[in-house]
Backbone as CSV, one residue per row, in Angstrom:
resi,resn,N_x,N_y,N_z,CA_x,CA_y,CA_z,C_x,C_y,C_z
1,UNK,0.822,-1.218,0.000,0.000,0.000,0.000,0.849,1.259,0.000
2,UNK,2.211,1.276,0.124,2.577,2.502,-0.297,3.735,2.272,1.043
3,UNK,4.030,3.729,1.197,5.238,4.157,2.174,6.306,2.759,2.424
4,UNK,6.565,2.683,1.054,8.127,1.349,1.141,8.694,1.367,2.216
5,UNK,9.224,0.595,3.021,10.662,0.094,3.590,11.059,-1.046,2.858
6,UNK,12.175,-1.617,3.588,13.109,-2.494,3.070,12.253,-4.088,3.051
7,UNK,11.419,-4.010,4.012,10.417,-5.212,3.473,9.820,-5.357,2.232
8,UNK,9.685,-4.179,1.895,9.104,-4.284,0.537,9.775,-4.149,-0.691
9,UNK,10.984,-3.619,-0.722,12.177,-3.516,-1.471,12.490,-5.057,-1.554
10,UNK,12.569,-5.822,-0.565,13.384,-6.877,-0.385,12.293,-8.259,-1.499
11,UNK,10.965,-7.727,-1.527,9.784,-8.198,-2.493,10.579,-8.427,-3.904
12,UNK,10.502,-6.764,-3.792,10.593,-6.691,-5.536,12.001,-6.840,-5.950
13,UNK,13.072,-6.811,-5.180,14.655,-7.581,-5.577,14.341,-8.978,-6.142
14,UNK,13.473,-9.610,-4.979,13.489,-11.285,-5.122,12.390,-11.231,-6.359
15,UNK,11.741,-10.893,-6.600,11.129,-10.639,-8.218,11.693,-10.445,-9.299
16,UNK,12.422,-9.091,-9.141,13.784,-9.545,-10.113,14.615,-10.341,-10.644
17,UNK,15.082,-11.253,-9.462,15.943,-12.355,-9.505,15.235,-13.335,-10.426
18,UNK,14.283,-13.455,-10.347,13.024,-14.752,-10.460,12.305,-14.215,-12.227
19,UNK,12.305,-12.901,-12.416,11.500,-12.638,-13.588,12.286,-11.245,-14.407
20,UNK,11.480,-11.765,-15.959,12.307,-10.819,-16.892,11.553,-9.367,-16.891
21,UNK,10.469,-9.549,-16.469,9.903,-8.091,-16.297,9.146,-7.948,-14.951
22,UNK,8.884,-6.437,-13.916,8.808,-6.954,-12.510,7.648,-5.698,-12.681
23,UNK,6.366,-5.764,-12.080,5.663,-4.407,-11.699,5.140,-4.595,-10.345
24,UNK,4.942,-3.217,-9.598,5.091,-3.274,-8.659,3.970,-2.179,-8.687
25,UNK,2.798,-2.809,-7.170,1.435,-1.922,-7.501,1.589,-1.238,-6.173
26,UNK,1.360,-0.070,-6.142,1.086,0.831,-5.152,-0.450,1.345,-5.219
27,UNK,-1.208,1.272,-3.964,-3.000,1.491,-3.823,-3.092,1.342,-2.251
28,UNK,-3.508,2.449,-1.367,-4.452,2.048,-0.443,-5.760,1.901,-0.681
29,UNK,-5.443,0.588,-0.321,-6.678,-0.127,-0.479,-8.117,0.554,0.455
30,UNK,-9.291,1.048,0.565,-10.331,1.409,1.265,-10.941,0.171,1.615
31,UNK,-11.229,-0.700,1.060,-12.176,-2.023,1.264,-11.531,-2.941,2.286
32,UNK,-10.025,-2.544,3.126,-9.678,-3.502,3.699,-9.428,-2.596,5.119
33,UNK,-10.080,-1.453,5.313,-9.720,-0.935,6.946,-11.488,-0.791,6.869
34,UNK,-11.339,-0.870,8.312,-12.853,-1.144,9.104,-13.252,0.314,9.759
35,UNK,-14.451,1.010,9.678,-14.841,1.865,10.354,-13.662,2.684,11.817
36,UNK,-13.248,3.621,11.709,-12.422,3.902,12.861,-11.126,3.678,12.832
37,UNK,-10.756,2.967,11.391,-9.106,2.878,11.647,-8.373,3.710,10.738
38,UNK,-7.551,3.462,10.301,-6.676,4.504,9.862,-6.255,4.852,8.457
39,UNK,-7.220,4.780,7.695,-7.528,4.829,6.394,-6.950,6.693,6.038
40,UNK,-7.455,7.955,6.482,-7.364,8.918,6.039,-5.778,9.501,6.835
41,UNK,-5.179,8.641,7.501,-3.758,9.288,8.173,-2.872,8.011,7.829
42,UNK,-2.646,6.831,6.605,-2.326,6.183,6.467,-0.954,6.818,5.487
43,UNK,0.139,6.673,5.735,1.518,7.372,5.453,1.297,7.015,3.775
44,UNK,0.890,8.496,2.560,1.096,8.197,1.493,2.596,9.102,0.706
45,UNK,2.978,8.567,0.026,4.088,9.191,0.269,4.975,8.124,-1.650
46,UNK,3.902,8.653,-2.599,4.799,8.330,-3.615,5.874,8.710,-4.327
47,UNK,6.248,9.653,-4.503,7.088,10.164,-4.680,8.718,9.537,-4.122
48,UNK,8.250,9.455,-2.775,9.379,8.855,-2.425,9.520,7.195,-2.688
49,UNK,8.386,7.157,-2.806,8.307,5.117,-3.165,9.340,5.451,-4.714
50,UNK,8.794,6.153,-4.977,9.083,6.051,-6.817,10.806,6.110,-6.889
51,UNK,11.157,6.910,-6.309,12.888,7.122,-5.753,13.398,5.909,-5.085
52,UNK,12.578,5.228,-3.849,13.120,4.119,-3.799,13.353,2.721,-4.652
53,UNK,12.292,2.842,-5.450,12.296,2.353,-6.501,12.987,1.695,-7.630
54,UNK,13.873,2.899,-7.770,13.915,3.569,-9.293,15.380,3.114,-9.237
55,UNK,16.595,2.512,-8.122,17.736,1.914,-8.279,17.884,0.503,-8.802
56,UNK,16.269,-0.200,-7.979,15.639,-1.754,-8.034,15.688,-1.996,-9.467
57,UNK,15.211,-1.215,-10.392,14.972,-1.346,-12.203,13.977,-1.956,-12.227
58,UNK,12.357,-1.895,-11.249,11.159,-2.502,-11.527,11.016,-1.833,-13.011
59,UNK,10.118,-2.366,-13.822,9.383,-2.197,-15.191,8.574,-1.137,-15.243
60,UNK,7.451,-1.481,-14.298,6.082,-0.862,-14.340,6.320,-0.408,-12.711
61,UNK,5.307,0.588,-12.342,4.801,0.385,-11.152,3.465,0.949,-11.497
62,UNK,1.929,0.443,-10.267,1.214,0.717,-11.004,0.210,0.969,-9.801
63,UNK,-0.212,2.190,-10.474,-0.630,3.474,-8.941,-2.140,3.588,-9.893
64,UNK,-3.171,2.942,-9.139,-4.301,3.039,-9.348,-5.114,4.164,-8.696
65,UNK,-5.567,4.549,-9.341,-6.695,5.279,-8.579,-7.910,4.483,-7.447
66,UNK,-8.816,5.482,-6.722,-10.303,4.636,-5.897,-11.376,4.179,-6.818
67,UNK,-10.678,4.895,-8.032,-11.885,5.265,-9.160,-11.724,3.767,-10.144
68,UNK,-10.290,3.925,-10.418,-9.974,2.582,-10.956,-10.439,0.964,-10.546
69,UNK,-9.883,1.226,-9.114,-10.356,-0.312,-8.642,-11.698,-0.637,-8.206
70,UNK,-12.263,0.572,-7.914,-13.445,0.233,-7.465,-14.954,1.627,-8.194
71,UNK,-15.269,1.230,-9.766,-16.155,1.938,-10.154,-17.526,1.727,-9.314
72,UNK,-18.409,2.644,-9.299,-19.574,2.822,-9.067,-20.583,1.529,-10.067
73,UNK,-21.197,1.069,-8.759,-21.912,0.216,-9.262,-21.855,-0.978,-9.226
74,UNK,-20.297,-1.523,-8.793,-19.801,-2.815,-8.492,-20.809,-3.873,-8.005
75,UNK,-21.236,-4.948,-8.363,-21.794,-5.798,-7.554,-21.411,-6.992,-6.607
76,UNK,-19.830,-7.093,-7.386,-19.364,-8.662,-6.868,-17.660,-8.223,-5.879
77,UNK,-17.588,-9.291,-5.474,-16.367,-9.245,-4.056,-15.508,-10.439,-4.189
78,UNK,-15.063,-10.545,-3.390,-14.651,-11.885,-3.011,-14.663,-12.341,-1.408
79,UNK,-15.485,-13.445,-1.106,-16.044,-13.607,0.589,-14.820,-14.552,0.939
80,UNK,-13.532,-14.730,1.701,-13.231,-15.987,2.073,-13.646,-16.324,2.860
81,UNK,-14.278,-17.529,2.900,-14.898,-18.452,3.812,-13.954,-18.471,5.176
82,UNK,-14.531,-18.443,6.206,-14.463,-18.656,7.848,-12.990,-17.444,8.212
83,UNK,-12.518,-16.751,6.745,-11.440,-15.783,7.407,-12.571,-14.855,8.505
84,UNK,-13.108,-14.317,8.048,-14.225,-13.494,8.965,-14.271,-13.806,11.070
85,UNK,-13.888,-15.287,11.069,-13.736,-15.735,12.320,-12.526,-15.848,12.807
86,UNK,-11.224,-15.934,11.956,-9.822,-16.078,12.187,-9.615,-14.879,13.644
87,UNK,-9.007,-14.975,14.200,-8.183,-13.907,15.351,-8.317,-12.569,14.592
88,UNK,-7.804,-12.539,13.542,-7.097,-11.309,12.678,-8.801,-10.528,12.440
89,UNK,-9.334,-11.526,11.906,-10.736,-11.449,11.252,-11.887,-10.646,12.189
90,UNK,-11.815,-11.603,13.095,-12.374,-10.676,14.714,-12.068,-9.428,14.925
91,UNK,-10.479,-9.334,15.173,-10.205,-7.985,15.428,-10.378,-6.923,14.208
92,UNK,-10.662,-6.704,13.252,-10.720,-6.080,11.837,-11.817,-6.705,11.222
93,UNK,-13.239,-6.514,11.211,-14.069,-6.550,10.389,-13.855,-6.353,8.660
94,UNK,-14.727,-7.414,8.029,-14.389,-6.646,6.716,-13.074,-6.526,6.007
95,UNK,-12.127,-6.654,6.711,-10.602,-6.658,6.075,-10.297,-7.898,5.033
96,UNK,-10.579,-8.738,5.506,-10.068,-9.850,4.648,-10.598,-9.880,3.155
97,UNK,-12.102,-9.731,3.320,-13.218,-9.731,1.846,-12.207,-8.362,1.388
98,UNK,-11.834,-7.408,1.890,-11.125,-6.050,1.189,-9.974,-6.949,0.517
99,UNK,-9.111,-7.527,1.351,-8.244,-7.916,0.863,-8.349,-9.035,-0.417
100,UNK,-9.153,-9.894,-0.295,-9.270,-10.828,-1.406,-9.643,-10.479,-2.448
101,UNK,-10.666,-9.397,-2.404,-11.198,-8.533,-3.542,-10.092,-7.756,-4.305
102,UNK,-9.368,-6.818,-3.976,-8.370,-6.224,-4.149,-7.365,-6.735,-4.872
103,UNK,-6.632,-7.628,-4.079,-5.943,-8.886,-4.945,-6.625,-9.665,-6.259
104,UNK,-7.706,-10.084,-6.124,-8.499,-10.749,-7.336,-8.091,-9.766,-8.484
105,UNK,-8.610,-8.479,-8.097,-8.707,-7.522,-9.146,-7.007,-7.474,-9.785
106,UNK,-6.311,-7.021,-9.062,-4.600,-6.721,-9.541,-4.414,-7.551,-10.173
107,UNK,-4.964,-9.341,-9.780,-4.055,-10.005,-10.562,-4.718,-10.097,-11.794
108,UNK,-6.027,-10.029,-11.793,-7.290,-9.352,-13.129,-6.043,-8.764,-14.050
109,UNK,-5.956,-7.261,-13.404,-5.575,-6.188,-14.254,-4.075,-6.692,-14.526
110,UNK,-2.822,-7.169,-13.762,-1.732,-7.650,-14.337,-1.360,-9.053,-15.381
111,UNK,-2.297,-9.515,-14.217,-2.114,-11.220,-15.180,-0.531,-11.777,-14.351
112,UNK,-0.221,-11.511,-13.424,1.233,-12.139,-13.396,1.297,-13.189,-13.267
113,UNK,2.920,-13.788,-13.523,3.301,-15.619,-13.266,3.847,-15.747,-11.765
114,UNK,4.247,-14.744,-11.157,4.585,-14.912,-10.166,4.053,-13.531,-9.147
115,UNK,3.851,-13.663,-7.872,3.927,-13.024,-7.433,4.258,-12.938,-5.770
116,UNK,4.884,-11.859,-4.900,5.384,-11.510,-4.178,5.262,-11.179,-2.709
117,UNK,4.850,-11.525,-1.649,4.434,-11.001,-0.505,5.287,-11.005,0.886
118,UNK,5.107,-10.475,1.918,5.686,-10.530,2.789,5.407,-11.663,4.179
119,UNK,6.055,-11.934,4.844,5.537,-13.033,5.691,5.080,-12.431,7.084
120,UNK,4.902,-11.123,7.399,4.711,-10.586,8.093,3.214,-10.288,8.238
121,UNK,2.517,-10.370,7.220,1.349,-10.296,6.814,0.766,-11.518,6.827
122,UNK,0.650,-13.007,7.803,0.736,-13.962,7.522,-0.673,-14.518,7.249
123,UNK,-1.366,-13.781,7.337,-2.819,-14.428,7.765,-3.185,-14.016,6.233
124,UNK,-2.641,-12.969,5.562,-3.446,-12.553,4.166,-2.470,-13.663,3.047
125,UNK,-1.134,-13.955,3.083,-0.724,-14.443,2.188,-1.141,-15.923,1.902
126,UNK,-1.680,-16.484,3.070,-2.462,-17.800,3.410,-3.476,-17.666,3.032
127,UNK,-4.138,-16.429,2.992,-6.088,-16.503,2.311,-5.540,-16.279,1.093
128,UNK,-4.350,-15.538,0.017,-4.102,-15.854,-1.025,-3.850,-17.026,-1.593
129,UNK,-2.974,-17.600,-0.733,-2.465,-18.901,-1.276,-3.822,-19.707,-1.571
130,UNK,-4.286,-19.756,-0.929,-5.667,-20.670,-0.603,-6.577,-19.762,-1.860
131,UNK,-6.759,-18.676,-1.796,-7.699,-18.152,-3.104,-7.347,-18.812,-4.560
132,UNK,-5.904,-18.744,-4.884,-5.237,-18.583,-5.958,-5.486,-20.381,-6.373
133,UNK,-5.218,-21.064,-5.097,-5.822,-22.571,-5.376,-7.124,-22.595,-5.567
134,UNK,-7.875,-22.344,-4.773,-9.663,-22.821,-4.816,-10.043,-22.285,-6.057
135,UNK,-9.325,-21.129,-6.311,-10.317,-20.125,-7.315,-10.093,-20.701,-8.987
136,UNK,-8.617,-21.315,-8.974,-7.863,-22.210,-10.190,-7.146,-20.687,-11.065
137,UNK,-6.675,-20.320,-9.976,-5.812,-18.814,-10.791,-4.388,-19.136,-11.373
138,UNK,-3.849,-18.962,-12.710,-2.559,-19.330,-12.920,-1.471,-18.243,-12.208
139,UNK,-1.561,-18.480,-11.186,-0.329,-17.316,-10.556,-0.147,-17.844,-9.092
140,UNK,1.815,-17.913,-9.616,2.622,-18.935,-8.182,2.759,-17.791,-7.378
141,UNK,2.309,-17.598,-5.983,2.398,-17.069,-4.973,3.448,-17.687,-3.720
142,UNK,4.506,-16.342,-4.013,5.924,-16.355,-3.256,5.663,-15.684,-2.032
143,UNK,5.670,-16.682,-0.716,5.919,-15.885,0.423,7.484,-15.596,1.104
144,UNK,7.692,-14.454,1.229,9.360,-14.416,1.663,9.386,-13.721,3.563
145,UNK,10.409,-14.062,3.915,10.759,-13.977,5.301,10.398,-13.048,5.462
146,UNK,9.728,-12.176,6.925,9.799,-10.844,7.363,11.081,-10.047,7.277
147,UNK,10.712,-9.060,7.052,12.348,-8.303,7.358,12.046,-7.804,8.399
148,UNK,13.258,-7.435,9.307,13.021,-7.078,10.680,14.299,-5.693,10.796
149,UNK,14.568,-5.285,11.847,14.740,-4.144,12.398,16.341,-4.776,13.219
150,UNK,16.927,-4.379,13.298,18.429,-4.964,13.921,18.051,-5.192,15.086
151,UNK,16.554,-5.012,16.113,16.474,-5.435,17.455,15.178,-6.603,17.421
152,UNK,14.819,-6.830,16.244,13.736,-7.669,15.887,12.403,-7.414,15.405
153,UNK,11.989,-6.537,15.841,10.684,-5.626,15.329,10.535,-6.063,13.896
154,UNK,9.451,-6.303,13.300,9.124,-6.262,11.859,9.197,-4.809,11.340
155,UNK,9.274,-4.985,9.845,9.244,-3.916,9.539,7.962,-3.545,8.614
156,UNK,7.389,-2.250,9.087,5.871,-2.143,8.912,5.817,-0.250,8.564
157,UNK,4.588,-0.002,7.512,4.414,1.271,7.161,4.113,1.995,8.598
158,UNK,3.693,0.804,9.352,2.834,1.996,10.259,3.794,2.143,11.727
159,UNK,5.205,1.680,11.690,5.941,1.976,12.228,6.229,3.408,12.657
160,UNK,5.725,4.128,11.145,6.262,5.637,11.517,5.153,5.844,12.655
161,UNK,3.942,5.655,12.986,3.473,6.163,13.925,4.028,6.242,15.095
162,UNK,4.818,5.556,15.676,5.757,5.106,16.736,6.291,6.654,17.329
163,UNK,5.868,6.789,18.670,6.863,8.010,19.240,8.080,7.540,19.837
164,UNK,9.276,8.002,19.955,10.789,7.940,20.157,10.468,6.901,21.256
165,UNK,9.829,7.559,22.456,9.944,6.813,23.805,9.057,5.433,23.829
166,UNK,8.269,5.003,22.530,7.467,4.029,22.820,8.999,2.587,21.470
167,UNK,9.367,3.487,20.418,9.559,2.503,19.698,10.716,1.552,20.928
168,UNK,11.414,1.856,21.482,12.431,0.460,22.605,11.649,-0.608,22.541
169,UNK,10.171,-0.458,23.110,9.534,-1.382,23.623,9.058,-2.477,22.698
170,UNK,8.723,-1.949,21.436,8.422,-3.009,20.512,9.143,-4.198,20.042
171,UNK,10.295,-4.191,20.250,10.540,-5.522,20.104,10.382,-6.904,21.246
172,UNK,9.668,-6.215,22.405,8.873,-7.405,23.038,7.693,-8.422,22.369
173,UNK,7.656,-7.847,21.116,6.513,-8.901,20.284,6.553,-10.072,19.868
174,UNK,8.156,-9.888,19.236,8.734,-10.603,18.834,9.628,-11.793,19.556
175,UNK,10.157,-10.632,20.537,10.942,-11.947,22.147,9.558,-12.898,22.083
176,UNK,8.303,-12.527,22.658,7.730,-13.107,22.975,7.083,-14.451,22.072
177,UNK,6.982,-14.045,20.760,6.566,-14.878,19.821,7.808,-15.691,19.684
178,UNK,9.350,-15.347,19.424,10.136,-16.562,19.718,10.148,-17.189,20.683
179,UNK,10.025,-17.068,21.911,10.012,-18.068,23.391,9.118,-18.763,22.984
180,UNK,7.859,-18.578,22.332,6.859,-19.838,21.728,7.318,-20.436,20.958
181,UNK,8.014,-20.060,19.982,8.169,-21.110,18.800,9.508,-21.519,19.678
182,UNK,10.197,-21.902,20.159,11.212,-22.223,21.146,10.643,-23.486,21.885
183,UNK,9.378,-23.238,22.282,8.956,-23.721,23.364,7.835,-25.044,22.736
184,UNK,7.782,-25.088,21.240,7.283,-26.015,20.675,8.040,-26.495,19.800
185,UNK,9.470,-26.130,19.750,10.478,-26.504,18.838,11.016,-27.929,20.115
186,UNK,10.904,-27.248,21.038,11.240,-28.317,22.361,10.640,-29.541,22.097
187,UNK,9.370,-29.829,21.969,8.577,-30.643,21.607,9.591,-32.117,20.715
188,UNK,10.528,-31.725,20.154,10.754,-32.618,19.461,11.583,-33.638,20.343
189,UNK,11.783,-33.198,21.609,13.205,-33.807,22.588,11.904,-35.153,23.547
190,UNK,10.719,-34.366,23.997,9.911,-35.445,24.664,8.781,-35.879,23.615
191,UNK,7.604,-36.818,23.993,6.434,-36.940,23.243,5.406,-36.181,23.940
192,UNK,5.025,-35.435,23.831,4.274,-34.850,25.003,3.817,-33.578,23.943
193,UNK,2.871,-33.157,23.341,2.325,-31.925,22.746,2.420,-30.714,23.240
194,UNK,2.893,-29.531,22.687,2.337,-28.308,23.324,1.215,-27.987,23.570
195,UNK,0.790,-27.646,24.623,-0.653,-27.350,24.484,-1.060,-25.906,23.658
196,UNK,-2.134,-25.219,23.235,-2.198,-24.336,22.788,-2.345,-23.434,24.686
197,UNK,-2.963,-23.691,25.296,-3.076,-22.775,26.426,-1.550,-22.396,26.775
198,UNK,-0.633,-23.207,27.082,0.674,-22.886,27.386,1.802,-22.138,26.430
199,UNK,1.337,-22.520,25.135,1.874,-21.229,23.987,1.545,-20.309,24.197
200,UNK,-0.024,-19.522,24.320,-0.028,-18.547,24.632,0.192,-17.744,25.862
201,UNK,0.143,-18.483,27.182,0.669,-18.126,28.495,2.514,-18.080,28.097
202,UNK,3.287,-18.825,27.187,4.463,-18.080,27.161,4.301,-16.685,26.374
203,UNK,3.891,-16.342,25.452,3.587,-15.486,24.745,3.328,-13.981,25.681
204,UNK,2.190,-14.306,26.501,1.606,-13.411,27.578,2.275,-12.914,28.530
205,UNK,2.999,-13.864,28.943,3.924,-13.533,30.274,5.013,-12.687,29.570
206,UNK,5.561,-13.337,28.675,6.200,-12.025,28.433,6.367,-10.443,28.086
207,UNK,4.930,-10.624,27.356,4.278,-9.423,26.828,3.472,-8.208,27.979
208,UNK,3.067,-9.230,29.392,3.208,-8.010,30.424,3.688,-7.808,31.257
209,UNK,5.279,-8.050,30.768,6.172,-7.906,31.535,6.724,-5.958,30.752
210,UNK,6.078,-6.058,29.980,6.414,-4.425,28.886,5.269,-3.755,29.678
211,UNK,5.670,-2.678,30.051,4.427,-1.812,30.614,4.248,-0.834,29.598
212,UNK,4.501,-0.664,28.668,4.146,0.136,27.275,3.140,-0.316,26.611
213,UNK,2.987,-1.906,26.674,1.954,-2.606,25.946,0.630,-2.214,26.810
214,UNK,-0.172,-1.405,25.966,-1.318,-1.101,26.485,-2.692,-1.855,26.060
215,UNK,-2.417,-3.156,25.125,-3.398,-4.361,24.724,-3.177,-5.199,24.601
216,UNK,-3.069,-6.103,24.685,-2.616,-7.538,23.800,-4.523,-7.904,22.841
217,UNK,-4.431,-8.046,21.607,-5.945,-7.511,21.243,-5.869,-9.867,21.440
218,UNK,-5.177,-10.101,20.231,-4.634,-11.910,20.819,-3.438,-12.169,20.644
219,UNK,-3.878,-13.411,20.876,-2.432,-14.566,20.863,-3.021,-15.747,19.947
220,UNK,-2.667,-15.789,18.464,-3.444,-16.748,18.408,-2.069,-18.018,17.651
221,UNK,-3.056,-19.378,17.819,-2.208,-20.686,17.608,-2.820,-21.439,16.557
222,UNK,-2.487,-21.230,14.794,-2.970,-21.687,14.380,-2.565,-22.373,12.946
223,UNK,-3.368,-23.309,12.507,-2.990,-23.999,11.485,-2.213,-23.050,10.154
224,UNK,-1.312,-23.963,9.883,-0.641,-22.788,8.670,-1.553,-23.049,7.605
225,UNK,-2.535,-23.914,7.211,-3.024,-24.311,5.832,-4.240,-23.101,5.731
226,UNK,-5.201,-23.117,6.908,-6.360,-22.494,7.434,-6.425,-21.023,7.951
227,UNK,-5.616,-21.069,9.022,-5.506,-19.918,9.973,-6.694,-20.773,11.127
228,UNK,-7.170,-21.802,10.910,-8.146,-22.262,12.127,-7.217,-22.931,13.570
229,UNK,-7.880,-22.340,14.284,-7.021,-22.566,15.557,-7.071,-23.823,15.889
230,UNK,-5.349,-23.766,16.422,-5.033,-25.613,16.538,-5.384,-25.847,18.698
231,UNK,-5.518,-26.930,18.955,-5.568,-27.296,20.277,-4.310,-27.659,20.782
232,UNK,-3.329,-28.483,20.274,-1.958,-28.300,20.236,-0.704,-28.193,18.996
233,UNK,0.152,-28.599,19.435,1.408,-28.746,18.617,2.324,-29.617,19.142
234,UNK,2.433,-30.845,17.963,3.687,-31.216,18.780,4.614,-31.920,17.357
235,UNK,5.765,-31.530,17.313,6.765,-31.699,16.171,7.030,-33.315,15.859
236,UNK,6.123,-34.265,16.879,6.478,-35.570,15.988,4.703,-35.799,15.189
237,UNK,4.330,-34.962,15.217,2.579,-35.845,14.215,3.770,-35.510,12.653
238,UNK,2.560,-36.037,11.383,3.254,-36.042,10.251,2.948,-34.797,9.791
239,UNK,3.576,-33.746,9.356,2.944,-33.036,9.116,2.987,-31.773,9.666
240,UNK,2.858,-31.759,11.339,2.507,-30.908,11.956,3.315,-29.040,11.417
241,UNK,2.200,-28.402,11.721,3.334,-26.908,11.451,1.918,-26.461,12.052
242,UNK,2.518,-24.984,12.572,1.823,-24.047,12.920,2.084,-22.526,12.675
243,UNK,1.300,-21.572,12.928,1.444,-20.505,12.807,1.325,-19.160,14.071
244,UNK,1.837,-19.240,15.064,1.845,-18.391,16.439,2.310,-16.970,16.210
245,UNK,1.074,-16.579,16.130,0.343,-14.957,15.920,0.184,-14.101,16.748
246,UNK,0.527,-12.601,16.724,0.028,-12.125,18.121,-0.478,-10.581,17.378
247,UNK,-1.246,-9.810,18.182,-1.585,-8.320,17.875,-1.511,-7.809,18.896
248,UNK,-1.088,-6.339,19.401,-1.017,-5.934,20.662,-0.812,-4.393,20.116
249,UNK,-0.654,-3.634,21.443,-0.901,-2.248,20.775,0.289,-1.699,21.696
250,UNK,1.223,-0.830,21.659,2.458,-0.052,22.065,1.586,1.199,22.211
251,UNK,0.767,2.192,23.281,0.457,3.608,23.012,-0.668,2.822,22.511
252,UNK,-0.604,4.175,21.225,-2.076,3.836,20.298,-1.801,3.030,19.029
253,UNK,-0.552,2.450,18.725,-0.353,1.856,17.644,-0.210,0.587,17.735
254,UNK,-1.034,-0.112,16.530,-0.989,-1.635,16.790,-0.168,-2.271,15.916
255,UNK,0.496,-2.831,16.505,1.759,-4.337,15.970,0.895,-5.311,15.957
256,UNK,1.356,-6.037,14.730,1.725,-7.645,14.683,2.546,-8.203,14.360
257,UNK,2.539,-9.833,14.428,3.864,-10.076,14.126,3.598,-11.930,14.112
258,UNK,4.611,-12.562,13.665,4.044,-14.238,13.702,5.185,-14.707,13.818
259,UNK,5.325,-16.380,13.932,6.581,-17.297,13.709,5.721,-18.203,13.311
260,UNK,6.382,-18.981,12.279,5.992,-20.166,11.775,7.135,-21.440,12.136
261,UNK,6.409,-22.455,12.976,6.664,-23.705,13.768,6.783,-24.962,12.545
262,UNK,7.457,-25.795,12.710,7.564,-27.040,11.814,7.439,-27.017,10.821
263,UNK,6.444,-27.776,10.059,5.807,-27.953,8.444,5.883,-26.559,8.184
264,UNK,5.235,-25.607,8.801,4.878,-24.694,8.272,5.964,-23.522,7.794
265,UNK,7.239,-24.035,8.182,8.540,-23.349,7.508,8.745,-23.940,5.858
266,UNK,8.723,-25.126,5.630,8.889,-24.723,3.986,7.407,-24.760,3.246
267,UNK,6.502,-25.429,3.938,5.201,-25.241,3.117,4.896,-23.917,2.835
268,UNK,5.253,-22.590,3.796,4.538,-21.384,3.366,5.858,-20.345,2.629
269,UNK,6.661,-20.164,2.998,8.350,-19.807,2.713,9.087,-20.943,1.285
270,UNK,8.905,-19.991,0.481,9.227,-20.506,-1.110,10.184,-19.292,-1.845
């Protein structure tokens, strides 16, 4: 959606590498923020995208209008099934159908063979993956590692909201989401499952141990295929992977952030 960092740079490099021609879409999206959030103070700022840009040697970049993606009169969407109930889904009404819609359309209007996302975003690149299958779309969907911050923090547009004295604290999101995936990586030494209650009590404990964190909105523990919440984890089933999610708010700004457990490191990371 706009205001690049190096997460998103780091997209369209690995696009490069991979393809002979690369475009790169810039749009805040309206159909994917919910009543009250932060749609009209959302950091736009092309000009400078276009400069960051412009060393990468993308092809195209492609800056739609509200008018473009979404004419008057529209009748049709795209609903994903049970995202609406996911953790993410709960907390953000309406976001996901924004998001699937949105995407449908780009890849409408581009047609690409490949395309690009961040893993930080984990819950949307999974309702893609899953769209792009159910729907029978010819386009391979690349999820790549978060990029992070030299103290761990993801790296996110809405970072700039961050005041001096709150950003220290944010990388408790992340401590905390590794001590979980730590703590079900363990799993492989006894037979004994993680429970999902005890993932998120590591998760928690650490997270109010930050007195900056003024929410934890969840903690959630869930299937990498679905996003449907698992009851445990444990690294000897066949198969097993998970996805340990969290949202929380620093001040008034909300973080997220994930780790992906077992299977779910090369099944979603390509």
């Amino acid at each position: 959606m706009g205001a690049l960092h190096d997460g998103h740079l780091t997209l369209a490099r690995r696009a490069k590498e991979m393809n002979s021609k690369v475009v790169v879409s810039i749009f805040v999206n309206p159909t994917q923020f919910s009543a009250g959030e932060d749609l009209d103070k959302y950091p736009r700022q092309l000009e400078a995208d276009l400069e960051k840009l412009r060393p990468l040697g993308v092809d195209c970049v492609f800056t739609p209008t509200q008018a473009d993606m979404y004419p008057g009169g529209s009748l049709c969407h795209v609903e994903p099934a049970n995202f609406s109930h996911i953790s993410e889904g709960l907390a953000r009404p309406d976001f996901f159908r924004g998001v699937a819609t949105v995407v449908c359309k780009l890849f409408n209007i581009v047609q690409p063979t490949y395309t690009f996302f961040g893993q930080k975003d984990i819950s949307q690149c999974i309702l893609i993956q899953r769209m792009v299958r159910d729907l029978n779309m010819p386009v391979n969907v690349t999820v790549c590692p978060t990029i992070r911050e030299s103290d761990g923090l993801a790296m996110s547009s809405r970072n700039a909201y961050l005041h001096p004295v709150e950003r220290p604290a944010c990388n408790v999101l992340y401590k905390a989401l590794s001590a979980a995936k730590l703590y079900c990586d363990q799993t492989k030494d006894n037979r004994f499952p993680a429970k999902r209650e005890d993932i998120i009590a590591t998760v928690n404990s650490i997270l109010r141990q930050e007195p900056l964190v003024t929410q934890i909105e969840y903690v959630s523990v869930a299937s990498h295929r679905d996003m449907t919440e698992l009851t445990s984890y444990s690294a000897h089933a066949a198969g097993a992977g998970a996805v340990i999610s969290a949202a929380i708010r620093i001040g008034n700004v909300r973080l997220i952030d994930n780790v992906l457990v077992g299977q779910a490191i090369p099944d979603i990371l390509k």
